[in-house]
C-alpha positions as a printed Julia matrix, in Angstrom:
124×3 Matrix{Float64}:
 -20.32   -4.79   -8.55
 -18.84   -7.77   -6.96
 -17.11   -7.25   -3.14
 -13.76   -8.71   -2.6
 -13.33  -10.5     0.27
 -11.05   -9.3     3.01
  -8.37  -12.36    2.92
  -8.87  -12.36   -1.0
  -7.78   -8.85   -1.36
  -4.84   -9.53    1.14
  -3.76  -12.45   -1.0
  -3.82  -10.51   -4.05
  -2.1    -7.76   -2.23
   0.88  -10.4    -0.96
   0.94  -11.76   -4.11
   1.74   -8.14   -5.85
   3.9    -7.46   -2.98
   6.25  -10.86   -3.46
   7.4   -10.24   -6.61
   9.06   -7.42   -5.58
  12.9    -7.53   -5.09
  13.8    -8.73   -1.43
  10.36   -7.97   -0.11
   9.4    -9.65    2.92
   5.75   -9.61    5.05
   5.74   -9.68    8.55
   3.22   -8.23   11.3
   3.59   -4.97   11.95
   1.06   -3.49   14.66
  -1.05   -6.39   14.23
  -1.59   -5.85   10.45
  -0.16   -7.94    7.39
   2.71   -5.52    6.6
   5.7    -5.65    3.46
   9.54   -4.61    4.1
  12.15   -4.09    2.16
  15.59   -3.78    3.62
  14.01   -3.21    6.6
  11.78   -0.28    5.76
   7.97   -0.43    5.15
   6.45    0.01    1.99
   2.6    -1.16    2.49
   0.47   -2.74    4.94
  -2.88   -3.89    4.64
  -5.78   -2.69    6.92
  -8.93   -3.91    7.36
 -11.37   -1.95    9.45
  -8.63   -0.64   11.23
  -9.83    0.61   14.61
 -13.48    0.66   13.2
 -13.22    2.59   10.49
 -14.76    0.57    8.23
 -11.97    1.17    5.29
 -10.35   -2.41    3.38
  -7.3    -0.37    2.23
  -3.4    -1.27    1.52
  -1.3     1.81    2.69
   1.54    2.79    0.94
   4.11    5.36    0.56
   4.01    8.68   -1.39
   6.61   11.27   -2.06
   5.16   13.33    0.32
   2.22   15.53    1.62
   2.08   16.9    -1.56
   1.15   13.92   -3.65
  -0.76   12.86   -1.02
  -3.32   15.85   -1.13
  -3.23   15.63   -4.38
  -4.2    11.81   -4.92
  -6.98   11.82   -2.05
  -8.37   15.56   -4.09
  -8.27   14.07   -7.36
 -10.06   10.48   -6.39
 -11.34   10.44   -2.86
 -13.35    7.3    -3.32
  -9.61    5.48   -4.53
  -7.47    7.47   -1.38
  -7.96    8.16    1.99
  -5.07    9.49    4.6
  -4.45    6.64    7.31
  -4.07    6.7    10.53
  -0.41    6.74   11.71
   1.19    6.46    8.68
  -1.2     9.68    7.17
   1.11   12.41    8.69
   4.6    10.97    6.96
   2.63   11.11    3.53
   1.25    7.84    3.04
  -2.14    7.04    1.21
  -4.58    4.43    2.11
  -5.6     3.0    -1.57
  -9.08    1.58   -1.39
  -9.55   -2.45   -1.76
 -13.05   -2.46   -1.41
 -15.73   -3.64   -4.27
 -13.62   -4.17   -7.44
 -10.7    -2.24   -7.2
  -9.0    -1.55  -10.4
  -5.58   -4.18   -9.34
  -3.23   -2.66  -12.06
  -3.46    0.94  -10.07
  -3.22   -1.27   -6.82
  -0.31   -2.75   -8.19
   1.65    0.46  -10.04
   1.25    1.85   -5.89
   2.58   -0.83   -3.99
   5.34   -0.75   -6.82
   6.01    2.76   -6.35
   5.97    2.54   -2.59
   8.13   -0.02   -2.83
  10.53    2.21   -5.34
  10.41    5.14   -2.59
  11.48    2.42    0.49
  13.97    0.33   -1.35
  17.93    1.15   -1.0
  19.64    2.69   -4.01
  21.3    -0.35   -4.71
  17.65   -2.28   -5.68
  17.4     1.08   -7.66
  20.92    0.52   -9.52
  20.65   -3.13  -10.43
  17.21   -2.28  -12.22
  14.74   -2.45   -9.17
  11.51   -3.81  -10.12
């Protein structure tokens, strides 16, 4: 198993992110974080206050989905800090993640964040 580098799974992470509809990245809390229309739909963490995780957090529909995605594959989720409590999943970027699950979450997230007119016109 190969490891991916921290700043080559961030730039595989922007890349997904970009192609998104009227996404934009800017810092948020001193991470590499993804808007759209103002609202957050992933940021990218690497050993966030020491805890060792290379993770891209993104939304869920809610504690729910959450428990059940970090249940079903705890090795793929893990419940961030900050964002954990609103129903957000850390998805694990570590080793060789599998990128089209990486990518179908930061497209969902950014499905759950975007305004209902991105929806209307056919979204992503």
């Amino acid at each position: 198993m190969t490891d991916t580098a921290p700043s080559d799974a961030l730039a595989r992470v922007r890349a997904i992110a970009l192609l998104l509809p009227e996404v934009e990245e800017r810092p948020s809390h001193g991470q590499p974080t993804f808007f759209v229309a103002d609202r957050q739909f992933a940021q990218v963490r690497e050993d966030h206050h020491g805890d060792g995780l290379s993770v891209v957090c993104v939304r869920t529909s809610g504690a729910d989905e959450q428990a059940m995605l970090i249940e079903a594959a705890p090795d793929t989720y893990s419940r961030p800090a900050y964002l954990g409590p609103s129903g957000w999943v850390g998805v694990s970027l570590a080793g060789d993640p599998d990128w089209a699950l990486v990518e179908d979450r930061i497209a969902r997230s950014w499905e759950l964040a975007a305004p209902d007119r991105l929806l209307e016109a056919g979204g992503r």
